[in-house]
N, C-alpha and C positions, 0 to 999 in steps of 0.2 A: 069307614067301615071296612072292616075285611074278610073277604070272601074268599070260600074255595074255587080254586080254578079246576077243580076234577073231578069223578065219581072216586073218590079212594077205595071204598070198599070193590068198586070193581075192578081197579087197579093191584088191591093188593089182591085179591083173586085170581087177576092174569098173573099173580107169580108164583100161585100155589098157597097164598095163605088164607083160608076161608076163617068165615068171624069163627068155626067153631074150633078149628084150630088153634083161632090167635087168643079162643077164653082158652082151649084146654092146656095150652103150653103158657097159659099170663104172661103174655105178650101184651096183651091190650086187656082192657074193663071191659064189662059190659055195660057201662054208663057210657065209655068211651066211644065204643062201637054205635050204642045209640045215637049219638053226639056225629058219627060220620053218616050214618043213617037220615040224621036229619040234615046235613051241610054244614053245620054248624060251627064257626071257628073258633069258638070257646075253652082249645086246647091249650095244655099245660104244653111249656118247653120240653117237658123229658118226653111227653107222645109225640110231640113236632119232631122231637129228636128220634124216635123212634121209627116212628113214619118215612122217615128220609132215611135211617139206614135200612129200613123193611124194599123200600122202593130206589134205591143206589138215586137218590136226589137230593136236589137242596130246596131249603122252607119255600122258594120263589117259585119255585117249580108245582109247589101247589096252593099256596096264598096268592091275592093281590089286594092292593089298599085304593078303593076308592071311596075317596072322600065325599061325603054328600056334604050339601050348602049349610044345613045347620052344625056339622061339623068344622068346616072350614070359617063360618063366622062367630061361632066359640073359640074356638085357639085363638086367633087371629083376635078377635075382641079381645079376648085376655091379655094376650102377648101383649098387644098396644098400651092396654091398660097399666100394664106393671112397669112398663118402662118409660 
């Protein structure tokens, strides 16, 4: 699973970009914004990409992948499986 590691929307606040900035200049969706609203890491690479040049970072700096055990014994089943 991958989760955010931050509040972004208050992130990109502390730099001056507030949500109604980042619809009025389309910067961002407002489905997107939602989507930060709720933590949700369900972003497309060009908002990832965005995000990181909005906040001078990189995707690690606000993703992390933790695997949960039905996670890890589905790959790991499959992987065995196929080989």
């Amino acid at each position: 699973m991958i989760k955010m590691k931050a509040n972004l929307l208050g992130e990109l606040k502390n730099k001056g970009f507030t949500p109604k900035r980042l619809l009025d200049e389309k910067v961002l969706s407002a489905a997107t914004l939602q989507k930060l609203r709720r933590r949700e890491a369900n972003l497309t690479l060009e908002t990832v990409n965005s995000l990181c040049i909005l906040l001078d970072c990189q995707p690690n700096d606000i993703f992390e992948v933790i695997a949960t055990e039905a996670e890890k014994k589905r790959l790991f089943t499959d992987y065995w499986l196929k080989t």
